[in-house]
C-alpha positions as CSV (number, residue, x, y, z in Angstrom):
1,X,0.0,0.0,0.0
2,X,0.9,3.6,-0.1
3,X,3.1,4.1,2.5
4,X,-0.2,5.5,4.7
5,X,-1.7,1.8,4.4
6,X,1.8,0.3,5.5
7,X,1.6,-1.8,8.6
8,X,4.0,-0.5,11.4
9,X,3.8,1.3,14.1
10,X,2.5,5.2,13.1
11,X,2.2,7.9,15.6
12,X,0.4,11.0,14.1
13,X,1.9,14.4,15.4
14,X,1.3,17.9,13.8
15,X,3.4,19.3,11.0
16,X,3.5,22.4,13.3
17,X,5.3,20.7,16.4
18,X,8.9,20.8,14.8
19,X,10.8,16.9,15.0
20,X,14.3,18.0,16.1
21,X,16.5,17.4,13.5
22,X,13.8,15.8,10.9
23,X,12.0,18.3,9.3
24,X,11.4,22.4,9.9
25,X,8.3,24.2,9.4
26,X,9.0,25.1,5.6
27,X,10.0,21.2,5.7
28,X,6.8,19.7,5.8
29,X,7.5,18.1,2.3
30,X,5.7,14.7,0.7
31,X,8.5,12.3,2.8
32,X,11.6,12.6,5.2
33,X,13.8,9.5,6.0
34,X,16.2,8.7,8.5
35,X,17.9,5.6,8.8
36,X,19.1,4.1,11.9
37,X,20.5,1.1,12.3
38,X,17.9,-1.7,11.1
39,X,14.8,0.8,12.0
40,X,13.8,3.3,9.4
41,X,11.7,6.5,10.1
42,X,9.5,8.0,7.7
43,X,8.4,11.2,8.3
44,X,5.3,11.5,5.9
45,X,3.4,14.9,5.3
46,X,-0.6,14.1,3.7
47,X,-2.7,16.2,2.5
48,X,-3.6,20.0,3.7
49,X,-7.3,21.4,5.5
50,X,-9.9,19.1,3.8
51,X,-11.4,20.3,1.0
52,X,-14.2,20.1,-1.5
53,X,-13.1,18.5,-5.1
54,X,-13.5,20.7,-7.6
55,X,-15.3,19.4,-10.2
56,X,-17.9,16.3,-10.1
57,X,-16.9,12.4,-8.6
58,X,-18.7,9.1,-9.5
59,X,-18.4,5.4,-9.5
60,X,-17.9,4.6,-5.9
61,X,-17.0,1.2,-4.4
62,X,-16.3,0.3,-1.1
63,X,-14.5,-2.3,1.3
64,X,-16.5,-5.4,3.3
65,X,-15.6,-3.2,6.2
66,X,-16.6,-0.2,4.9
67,X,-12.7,1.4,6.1
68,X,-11.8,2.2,2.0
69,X,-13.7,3.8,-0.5
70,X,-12.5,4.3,-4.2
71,X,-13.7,6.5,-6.7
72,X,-13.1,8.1,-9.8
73,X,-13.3,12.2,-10.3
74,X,-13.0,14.9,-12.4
75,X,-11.3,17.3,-9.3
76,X,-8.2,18.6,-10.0
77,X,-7.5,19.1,-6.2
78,X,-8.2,15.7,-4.4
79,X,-4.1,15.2,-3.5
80,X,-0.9,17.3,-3.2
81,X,0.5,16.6,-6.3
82,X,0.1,18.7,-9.0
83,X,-1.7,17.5,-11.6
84,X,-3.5,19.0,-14.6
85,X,-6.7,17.6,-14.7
86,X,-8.9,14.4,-16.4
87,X,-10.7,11.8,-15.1
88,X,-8.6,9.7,-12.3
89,X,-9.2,6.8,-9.2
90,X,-8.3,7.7,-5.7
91,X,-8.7,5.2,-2.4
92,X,-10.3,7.6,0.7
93,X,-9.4,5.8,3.9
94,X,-12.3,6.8,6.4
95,X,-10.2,6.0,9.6
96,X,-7.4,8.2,8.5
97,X,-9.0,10.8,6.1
98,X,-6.4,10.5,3.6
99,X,-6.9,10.4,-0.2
100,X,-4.2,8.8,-2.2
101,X,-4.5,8.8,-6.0
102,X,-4.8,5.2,-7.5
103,X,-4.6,5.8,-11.2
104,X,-0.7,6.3,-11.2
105,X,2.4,4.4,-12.0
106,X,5.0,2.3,-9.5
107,X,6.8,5.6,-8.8
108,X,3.7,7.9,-8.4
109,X,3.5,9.7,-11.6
110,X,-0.3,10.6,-12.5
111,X,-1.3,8.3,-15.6
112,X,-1.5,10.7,-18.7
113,X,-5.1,9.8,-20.1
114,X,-8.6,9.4,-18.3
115,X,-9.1,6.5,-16.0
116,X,-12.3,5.2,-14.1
117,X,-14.5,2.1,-13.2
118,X,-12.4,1.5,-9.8
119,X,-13.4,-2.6,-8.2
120,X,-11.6,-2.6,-4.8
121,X,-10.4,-5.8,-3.1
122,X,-12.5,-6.8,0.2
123,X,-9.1,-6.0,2.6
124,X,-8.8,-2.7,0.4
125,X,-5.1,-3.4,-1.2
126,X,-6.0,-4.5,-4.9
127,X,-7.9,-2.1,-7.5
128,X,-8.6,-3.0,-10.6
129,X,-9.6,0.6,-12.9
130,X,-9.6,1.2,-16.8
131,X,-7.8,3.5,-18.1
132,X,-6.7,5.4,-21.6
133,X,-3.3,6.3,-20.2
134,X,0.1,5.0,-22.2
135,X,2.2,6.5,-18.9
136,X,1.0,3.8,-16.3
137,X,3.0,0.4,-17.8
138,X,5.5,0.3,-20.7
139,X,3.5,-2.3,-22.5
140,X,0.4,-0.5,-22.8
141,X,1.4,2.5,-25.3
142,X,0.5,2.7,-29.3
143,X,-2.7,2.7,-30.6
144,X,-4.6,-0.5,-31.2
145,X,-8.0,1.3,-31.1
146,X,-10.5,2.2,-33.9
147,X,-12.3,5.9,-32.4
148,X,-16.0,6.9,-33.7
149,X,-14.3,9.2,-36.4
150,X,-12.0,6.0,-37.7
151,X,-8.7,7.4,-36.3
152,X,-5.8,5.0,-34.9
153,X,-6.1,5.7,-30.7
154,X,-4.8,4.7,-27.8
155,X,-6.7,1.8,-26.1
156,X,-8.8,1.8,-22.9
157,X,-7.0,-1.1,-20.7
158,X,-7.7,-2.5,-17.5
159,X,-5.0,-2.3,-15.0
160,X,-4.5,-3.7,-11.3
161,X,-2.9,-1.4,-8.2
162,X,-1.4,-3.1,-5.5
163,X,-1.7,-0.4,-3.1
164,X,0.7,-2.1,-0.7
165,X,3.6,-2.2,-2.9
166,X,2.6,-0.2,-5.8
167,X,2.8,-2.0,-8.5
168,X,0.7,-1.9,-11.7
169,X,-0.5,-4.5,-13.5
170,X,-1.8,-4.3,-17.4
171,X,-4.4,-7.1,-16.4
172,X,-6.0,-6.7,-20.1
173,X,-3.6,-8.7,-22.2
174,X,-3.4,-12.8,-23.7
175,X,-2.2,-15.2,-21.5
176,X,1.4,-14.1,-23.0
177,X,1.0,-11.1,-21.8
178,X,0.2,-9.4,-25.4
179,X,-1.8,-6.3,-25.2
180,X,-5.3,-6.7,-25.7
181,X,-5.8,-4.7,-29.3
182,X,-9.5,-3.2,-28.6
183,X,-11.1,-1.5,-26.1
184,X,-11.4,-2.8,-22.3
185,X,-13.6,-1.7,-20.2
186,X,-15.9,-2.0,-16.9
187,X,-13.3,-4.6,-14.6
188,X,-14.9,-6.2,-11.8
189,X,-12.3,-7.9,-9.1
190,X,-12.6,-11.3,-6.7
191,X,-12.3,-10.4,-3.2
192,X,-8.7,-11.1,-3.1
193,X,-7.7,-9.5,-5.9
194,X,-6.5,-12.5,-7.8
195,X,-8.7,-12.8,-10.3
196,X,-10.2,-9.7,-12.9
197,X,-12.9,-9.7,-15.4
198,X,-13.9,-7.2,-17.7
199,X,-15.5,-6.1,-21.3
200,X,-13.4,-6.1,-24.4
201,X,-14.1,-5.8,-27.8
202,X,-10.3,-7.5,-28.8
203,X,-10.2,-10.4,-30.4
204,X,-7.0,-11.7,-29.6
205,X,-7.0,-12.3,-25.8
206,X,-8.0,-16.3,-26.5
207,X,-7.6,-17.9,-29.3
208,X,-11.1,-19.0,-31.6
209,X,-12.4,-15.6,-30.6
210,X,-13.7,-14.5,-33.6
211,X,-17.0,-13.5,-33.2
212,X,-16.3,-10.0,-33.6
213,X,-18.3,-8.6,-30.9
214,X,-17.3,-7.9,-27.2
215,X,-16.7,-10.3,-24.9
216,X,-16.4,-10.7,-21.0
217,X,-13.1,-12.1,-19.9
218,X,-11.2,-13.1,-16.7
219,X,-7.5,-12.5,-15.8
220,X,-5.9,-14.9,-13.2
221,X,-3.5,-12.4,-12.1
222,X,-0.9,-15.1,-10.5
223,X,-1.1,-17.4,-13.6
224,X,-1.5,-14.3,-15.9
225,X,-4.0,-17.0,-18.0
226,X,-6.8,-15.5,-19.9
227,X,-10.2,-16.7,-20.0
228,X,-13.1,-16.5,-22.4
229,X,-16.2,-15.8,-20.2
230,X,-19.2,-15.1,-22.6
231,X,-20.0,-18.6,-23.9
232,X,-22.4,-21.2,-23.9
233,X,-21.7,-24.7,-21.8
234,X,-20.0,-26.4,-24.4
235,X,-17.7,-22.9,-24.8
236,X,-19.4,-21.5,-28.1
237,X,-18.8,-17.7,-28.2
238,X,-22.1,-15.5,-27.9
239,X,-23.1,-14.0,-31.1
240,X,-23.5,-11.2,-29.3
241,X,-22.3,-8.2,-27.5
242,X,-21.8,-9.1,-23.3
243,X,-21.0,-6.6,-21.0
244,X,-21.2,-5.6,-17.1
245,X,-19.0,-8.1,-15.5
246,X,-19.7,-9.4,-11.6
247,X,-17.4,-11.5,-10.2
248,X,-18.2,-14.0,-6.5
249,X,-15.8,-13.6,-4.1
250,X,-13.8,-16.2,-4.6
251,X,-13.9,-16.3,-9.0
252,X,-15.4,-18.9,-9.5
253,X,-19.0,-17.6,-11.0
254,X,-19.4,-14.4,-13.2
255,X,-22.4,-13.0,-13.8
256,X,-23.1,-10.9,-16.8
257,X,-25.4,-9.4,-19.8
258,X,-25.6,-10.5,-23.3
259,X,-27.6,-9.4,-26.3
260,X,-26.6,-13.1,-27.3
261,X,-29.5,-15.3,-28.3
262,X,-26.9,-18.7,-28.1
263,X,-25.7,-18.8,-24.8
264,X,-28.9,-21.1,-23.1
265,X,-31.4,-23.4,-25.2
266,X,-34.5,-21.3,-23.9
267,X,-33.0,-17.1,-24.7
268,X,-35.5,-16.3,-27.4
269,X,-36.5,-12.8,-26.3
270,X,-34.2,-10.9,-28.5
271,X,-33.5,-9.1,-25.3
272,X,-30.6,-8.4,-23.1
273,X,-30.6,-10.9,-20.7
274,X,-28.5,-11.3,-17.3
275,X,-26.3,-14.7,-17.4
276,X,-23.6,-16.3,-15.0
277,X,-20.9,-18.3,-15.9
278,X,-19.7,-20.7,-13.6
279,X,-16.1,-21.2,-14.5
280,X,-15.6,-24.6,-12.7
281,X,-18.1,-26.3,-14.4
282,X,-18.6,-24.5,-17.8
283,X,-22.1,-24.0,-17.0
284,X,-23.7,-21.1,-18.3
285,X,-27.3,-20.3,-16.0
286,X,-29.9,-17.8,-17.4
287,X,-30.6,-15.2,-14.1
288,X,-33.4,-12.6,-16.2
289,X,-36.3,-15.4,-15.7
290,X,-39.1,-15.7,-13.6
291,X,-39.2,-18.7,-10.7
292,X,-40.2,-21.1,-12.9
293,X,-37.3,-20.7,-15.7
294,X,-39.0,-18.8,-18.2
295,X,-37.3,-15.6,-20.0
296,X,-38.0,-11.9,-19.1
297,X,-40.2,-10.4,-21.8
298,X,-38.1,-7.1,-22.2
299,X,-34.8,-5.9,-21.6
300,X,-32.9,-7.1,-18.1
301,X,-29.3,-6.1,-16.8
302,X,-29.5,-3.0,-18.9
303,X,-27.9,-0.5,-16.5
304,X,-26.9,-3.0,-13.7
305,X,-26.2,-6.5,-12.0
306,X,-24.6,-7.3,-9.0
307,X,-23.7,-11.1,-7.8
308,X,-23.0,-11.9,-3.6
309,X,-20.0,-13.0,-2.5
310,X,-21.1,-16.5,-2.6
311,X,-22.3,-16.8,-6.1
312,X,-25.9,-17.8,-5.1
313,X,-27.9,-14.8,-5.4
314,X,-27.5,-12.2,-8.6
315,X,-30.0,-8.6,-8.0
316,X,-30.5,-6.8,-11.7
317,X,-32.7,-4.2,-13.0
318,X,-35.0,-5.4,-15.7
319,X,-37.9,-3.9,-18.0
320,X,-39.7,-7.1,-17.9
321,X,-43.3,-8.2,-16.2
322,X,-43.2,-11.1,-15.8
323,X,-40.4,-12.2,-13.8
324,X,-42.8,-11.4,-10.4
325,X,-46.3,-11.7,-9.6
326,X,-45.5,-8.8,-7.6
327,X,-44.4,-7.0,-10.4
328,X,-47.6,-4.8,-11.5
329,X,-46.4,-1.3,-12.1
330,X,-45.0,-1.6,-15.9
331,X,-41.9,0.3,-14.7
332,X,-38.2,-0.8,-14.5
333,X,-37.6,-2.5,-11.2
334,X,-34.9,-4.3,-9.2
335,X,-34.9,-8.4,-8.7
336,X,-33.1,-10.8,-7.1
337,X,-32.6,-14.5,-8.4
338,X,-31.9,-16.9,-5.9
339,X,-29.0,-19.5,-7.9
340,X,-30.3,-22.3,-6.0
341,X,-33.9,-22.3,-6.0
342,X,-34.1,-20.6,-8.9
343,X,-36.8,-18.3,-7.3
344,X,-37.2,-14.4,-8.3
345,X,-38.0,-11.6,-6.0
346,X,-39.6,-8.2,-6.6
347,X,-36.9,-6.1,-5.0
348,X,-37.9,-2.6,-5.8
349,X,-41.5,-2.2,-3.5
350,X,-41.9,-1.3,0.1
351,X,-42.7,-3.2,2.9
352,X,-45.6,-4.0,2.7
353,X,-44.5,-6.1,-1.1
354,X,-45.9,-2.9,-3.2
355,X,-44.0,-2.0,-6.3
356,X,-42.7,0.9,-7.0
357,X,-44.8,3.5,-8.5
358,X,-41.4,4.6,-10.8
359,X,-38.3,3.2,-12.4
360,X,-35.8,1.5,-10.5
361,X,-32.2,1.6,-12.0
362,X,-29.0,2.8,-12.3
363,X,-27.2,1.1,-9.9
364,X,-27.4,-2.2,-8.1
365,X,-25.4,-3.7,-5.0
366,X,-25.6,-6.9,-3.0
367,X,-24.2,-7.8,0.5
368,X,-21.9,-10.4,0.6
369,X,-25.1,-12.7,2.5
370,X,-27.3,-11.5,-0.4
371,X,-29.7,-10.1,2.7
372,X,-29.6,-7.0,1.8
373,X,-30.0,-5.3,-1.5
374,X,-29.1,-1.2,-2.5
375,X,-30.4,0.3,-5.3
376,X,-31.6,3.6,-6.9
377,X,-35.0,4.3,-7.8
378,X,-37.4,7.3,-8.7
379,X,-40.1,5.9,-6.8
380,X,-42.1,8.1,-3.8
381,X,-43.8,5.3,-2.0
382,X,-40.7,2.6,-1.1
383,X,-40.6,4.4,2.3
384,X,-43.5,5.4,4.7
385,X,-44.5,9.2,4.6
386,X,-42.6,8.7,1.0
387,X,-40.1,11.1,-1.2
388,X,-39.6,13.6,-3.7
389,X,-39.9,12.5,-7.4
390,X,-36.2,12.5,-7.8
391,X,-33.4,10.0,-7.9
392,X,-32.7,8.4,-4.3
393,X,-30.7,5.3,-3.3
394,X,-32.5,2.4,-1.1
395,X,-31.4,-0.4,1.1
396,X,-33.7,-3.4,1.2
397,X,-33.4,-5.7,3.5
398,X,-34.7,-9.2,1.7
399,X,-35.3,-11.0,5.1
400,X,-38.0,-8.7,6.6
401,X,-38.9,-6.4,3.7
402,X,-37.8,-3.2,5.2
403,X,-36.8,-0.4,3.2
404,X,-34.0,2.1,4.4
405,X,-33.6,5.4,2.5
406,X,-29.9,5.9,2.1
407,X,-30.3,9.3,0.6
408,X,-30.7,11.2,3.7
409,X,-28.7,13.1,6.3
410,X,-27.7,12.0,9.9
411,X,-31.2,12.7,11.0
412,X,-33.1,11.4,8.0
413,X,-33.8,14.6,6.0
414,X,-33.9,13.1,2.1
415,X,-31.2,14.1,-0.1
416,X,-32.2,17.8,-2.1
417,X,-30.6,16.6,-4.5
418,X,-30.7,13.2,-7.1
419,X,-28.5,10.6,-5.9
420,X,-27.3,7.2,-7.3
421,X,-24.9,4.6,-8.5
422,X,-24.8,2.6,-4.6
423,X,-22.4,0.3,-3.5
424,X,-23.4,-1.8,-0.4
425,X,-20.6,-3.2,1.8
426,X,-20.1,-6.8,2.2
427,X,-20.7,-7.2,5.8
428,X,-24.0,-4.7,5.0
429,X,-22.7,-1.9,7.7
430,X,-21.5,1.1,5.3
431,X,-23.1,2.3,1.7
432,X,-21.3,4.2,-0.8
433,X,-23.4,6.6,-3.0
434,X,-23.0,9.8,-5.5
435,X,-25.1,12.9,-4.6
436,X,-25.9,15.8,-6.1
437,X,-27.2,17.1,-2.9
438,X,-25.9,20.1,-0.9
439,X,-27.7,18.7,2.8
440,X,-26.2,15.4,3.5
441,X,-22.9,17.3,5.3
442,X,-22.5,20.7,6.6
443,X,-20.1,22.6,4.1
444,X,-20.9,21.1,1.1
445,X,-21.2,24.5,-1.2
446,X,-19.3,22.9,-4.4
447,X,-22.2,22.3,-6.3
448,X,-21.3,18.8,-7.7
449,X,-21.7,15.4,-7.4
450,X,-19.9,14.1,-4.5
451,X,-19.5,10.8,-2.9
452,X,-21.2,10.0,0.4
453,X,-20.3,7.1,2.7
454,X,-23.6,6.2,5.2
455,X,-22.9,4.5,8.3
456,X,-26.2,2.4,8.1
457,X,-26.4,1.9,12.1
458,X,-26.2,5.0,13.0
459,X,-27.6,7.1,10.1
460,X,-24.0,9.1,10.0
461,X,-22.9,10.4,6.6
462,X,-19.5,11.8,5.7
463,X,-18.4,13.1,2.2
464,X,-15.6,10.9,0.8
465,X,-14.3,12.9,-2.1
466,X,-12.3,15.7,-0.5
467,X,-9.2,16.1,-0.8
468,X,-6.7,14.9,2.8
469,X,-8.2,15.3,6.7
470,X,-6.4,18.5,8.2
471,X,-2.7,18.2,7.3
472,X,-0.5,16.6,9.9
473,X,2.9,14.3,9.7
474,X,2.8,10.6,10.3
475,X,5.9,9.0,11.4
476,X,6.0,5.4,10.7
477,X,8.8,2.9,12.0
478,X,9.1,-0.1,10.2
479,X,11.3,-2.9,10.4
């Protein structure tokens, strides 16, 4: 990790209180080091007063402990180093306060093209990001890419940060390590970081892969062995476009959507449909049906899909009807299939089991138990005494039907502004969410989206995309 995640012994003093001989008070540079004998001191300056980012953040995910959030943002102000804008990831540690960019190379240089999509590791030390940078591994300049307007461009890769040691990983390449030469996108991460799927529209990650469409894939980061995700039980490529990767905890079953019509005997919709691969047995499971097995009669998985930790349950957004008896609003809503019965559950309606009287979509997010379900809606009536027509994020807990607002301050005021794209903790105790609202935290004046992290026990918000805590010196001691 950055050297604030290290393990060691740290002792947080403030830059103003002077360490003899160390560091002065014009000193209070990035990192100080003095050597004695086998113990090294690092005398680390972070950050400066906390401040608002400058421009609008998105895409949050979040630890099983809710102690690391990642993100990507448009703020040029989030860290101390200099840098001149475009779309980066940065890792908020909510014990600490410190931000710490993500989307950079081993040495710390900030990549030179637009990177987003962060998947964090459950313990917080592997993210996974795509990016359009050439400056973050040698392997990954040239261009390989096709753009709209039919000029040679750089490529959009998938990369992996080991935040203990720093390394960067081009995770989007064949099994030989050859760059993948098309467009990677959307990566989606194992719990310990080992293995990495994700979208790509190259065809020369595994070989046979020539149905000239987009494809999910998996990277077994210790093997470095690329696998083809997207394909029926007996391996046959979908003859069509996949996307939105979702990976168990331990890599064994993806889930995904297809505009494939091949990849299951009974997928005649013509629809996107949601899908998981299990990659042990080759077995590829339709998820978009109803309890008895048959199809969704619209679109599913268009937006979102989430799987648990286990593989058993999969929650998606879907356009169809017919999936729930439940379901009687004709509006997008939110389901959860159960892997193992093969039972589907209305997700998106209160209590009381009463859909929705809007869409549900945008995001979805499953904890690690599959109990409890986060999504974003428009509806008014999920909560009693209801909400504003806008955009708010929901918990819902599948056990007892409750339904938590997440979009709301420490006292339960709703969000004045739309909110969305959630991410749920594993162990069900934090959520992750954008806002547009300016209520949620005192001091929020910067008129953008921001990210929130909700303390779901307590009600306690705090905004996660600002730049350091209050700037102080951490003096570590390491063996």
């Amino acid at each position: 990790m950055p050297e604030l995640m290290r393990q060691g012994f740290l002792v947080s003093i403030s830059c103003l209180l002077l360490l003899t001989g160390l560091l002065t008070a014009s000193g209070c540079g990035p990192l100080s080091r003095l050597k004695t004998g086998s113990v090294e001191t690092r005398v680390v300056t972070v950050g400066r007063p906390e401040e608002e980012a400058d421009s609008n953040s998105m895409q949050p995910a979040v630890t099983g402990d809710g102690h690391f959030v990642v993100f990507a943002s448009d703020a040029t102000d989030l860290i101390n180093e200099e840098f001149s804008g475009g779309r980066a990831v940065y890792l908020k540690n909510i014990r600490t306060g410190e931000t710490v960019s993500v989307s950079s190379d081993e040495a710390g240089g900030m990549a030179d093209g637009d990177s987003e999509y962060p998947a964090i590791s459950a313990d917080g030390r592997y993210v996974a990001f795509q990016s359009t940078a050439t400056s973050l591994v040698p392997e990954a300049g040239g261009g390989d890419c096709i753009s709209s307007e039919g000029l040679d461009t750089q490529c959009s890769h998938i990369y992996l940060k080991d935040l203990e040691t720093g390394a960067v990983t081009l995770v989007s390449t064949d099994s030989d390590g050859k760059p993948a030469r098309g467009n990677s996108i959307h990566p989606a991460i194992s719990a310990d970081g080992r293995y990495v799927a994700f979208r790509s529209s190259a065809e020369n990650l595994v070989a046979g892969d020539g149905n000239g469409t987009a494809d999910i894939f998996v990277k077994d980061t210790r093997t470095g062995f690329t696998t083809l995700v997207s394909s029926d039980s007996d391996g046959a490529s979908a003859d069509n476009a996949s996307d939105l990767p979702s990976v168990s905890a331990d890599g064994r079953v993806i889930a995904f959507k297809s505009l494939a019509s091949n990849l299951v005997s009974v997928d005649g919709n013509g629809s996107p449909d949601v899908f998981i691969k299990d990659r042990e047995t080759g077995i590829t499971t339709l998820v978009s049906s109803d309890s008895e097995g048959s199809p969704g009669n619209k679109a599913s998985g268009y937006q979102a899909l989430a799987i648990a930790a286990g593989g058993d349950f999969v929650v998606f957004e879907s356009e169809a009807t017919n999936l729930s008896g439940a379901d009687d609003n004709r509006k997008r809503d939110v389901f959860v299939k159960n892997i193992q019965t093969g039972g589907t559950t209305l997700v998106s309606s209160d209590a009381a089991g009463t859909a929705g009287d809007d869409d549900s979509f945008a995001s979805v997010s499953i904890s690690a138990d599959g109990r409890y379900i986060a999504f974003g809606s428009n509806a008014t009536n999920l909560v009693p005494g209801g909400v504003a027509s806008k955009e708010n994020v929901f918990i819902k807990d599948i056990t007892t039907g409750a339904v938590t607002l997440v979009s709301a301050d420490a006292t339960g005021v709703p969000a004045n502004g739309g909110s969305e794209v959630i991410a749920i903790a594993g162990g069900a105790g934090y959520a992750a969410f954008v806002s547009a609202a300016t209520n949620l935290v005192e001091g929020d004046t910067n008129g953008k989206d921001d990210i929130f992290l909700k303390e779901l026990s307590s009600g306690k918000v705090k905004r996660v995309s600002t730049s350091s805590s209050p700037e102080q010196t951490r003096l570590f001691i390491m063996d």
